[in-house]
N, C-alpha and C positions, 0 to 999 in steps of 0.2 A: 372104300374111300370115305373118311371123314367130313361129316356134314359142313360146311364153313357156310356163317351167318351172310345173309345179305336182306338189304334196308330197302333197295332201289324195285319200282315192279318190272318185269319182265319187258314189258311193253308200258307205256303209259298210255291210256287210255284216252281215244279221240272220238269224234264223230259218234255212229248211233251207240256205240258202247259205250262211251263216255256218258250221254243222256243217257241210258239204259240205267247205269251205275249212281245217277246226279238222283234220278228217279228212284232209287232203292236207298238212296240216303233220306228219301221224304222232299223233294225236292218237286215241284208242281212241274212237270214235263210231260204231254202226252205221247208218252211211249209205254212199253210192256218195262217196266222197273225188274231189275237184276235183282234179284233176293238177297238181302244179307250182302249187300254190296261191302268191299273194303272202303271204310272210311276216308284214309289217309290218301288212296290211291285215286278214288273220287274229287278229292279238292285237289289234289297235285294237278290231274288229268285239268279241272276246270280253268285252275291258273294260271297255266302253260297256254291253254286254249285260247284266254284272256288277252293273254300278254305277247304272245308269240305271233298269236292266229286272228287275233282283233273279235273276239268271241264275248264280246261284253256281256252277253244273257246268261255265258256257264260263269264265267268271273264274277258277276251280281251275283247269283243263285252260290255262290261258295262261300263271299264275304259275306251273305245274310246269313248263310246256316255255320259258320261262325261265331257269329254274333249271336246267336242263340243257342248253340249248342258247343262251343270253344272250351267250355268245362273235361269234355267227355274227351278233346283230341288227343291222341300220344305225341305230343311233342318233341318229346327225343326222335322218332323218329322222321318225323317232317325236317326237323333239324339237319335231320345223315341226311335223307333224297336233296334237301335246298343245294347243299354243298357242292353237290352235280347238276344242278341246271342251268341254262343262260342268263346268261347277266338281268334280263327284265323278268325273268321270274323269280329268282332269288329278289330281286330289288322287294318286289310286291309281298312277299315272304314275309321281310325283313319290315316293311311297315306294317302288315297283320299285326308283326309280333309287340310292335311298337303300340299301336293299339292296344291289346292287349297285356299290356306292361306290367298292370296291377297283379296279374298272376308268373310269379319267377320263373316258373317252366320257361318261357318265353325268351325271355331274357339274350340268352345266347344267339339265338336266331335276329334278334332286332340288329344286331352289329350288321351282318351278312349283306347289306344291301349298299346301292350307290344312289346319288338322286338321278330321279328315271320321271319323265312324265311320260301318265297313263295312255292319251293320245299322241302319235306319230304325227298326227298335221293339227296345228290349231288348239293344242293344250293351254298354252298360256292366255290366249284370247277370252278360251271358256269358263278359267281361274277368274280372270278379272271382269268376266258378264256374269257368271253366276256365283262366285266364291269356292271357296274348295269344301271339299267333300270331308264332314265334322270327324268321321271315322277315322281318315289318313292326315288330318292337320298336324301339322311338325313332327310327320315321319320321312322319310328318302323319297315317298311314291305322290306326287302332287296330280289329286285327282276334282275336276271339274264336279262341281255339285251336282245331282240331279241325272248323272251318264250312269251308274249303276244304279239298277233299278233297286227300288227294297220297297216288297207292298206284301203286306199280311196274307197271309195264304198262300204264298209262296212258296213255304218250308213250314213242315211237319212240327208243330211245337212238341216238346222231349215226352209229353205223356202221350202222346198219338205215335211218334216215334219209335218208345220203345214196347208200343204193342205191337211193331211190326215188323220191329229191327235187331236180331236174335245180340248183335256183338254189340251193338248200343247200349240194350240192356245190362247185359254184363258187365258192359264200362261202368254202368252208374252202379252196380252191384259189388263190385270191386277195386274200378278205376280204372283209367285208361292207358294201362297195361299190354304189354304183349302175354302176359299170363291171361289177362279178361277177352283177350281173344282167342287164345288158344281152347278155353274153357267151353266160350260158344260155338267152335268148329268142331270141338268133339260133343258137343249137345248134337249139332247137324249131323256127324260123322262119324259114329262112337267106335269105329275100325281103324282110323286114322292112326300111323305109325308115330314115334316119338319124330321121327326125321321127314317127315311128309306133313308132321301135326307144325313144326317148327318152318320149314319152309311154305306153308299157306299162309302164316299169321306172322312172318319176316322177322320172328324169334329167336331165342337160343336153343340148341339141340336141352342142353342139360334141362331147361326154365319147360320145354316138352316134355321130355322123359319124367320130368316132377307129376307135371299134370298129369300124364297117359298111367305112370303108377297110381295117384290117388283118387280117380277116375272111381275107380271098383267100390272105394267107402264109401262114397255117395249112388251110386249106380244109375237106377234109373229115376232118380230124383234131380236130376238134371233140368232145371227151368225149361223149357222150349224143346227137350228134348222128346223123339215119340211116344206119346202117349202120357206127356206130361203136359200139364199146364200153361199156353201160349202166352 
């Protein structure tokens, strides 16, 4: 059977695995951090949590490691998963992206949202006691100042990060590509099939079988790979 691409994770990620995964992004969480956690599936997992589940501490801890690290995300892909989630998580999406404006990746995802305020009871009140929040001002998502938390030490600044974070590095190595992750997975996994290396990294068969061929010219000079250089 033919590999066929897919964007969306299997599960989205809640509860202790979701901290587990917020924690493996660099994320200040006292839990045992997921290794090499998937980036993309980490902030989907936190904004769902956010917005659906009133989880303002994984929603903070997403928009701050954003905001500091929003260089390194695959947007294309946040794009495809946005497409299929409930209307208040795409909304929250779609003002990230709006935020982030100045970089075009973005761009397409800023359309995807509707006006949504952030709290269900008492948003407007908290707009006009404390002002809205500088990061979401005239995007779809109207969020109360001061309700998302953002305090230094929070999240891993990108030099701490990517001595810890195997596909982070490779983001800022190559960009944040489904090739820069597929590159990291087989640093971790150097057996990985072209169609096993494609569906971890939510890839294309073909954009795997490139890597998993050229693999051997570099071998074991693989950044992070055993016996190489962390």
């Amino acid at each position: 059977m033919a590999f066929k691409r897919t964007v969306s994770p299997m599960r989205i990620p809640e509860g202790d695995r979701l901290a587990g995964m917020l924690a493996g992004i660099g994320c200040a969480l006292a839990v045992d951090p997921i290794r090499d956690a998937h980036i993309e599936d980490a902030l989907v997992g936190a904004v769902q949590a956010g917005m659906e589940g009133d989880d303002l501490r994984s929603l903070g801890l997403a928009v701050q490691w954003i905001g500091l690290h929003g260089r390194v995300v695959n947007v294309d892909r946040l794009t495809r998963v946005a497409a299929h989630l409930p209307e208040r998580s795409r909304a929250c999406w779609a003002a990230v992206a709006t935020w982030m404006a100045p970089d075009p990746r973005w761009r397409r995802l800023a359309r995807m949202g509707v006006p949504t305020d952030l709290l269900l009871v008492g948003n407007a009140f908290q707009v006009g006691r404390r002002g809205e929040d500088a990061r979401f001002a005239g995007s779809c998502l109207r969020v109360p100042a001061g309700v998302l938390r953002e305090r230094e030490g929070d999240v891993l600044t990108a030099e701490a990060l990517a001595r810890v974070h195997l596909g982070y590095r490779y983001r800022l190595l190559i960009g944040p590509t489904y090739r820069a992750d597929m590159w990291a997975a087989l640093a971790r996994s150097p057996g990985l099939s072209p169609s096993a290396l494609a569906r971890c990294t939510y890839g294309a068969f073909a954009t795997a079988w490139q890597v998993v061929r050229d693999a051997p010219l570099v071998g074991g000079g693989l950044p992070g790979a055993p016996g190489q250089p962390g």
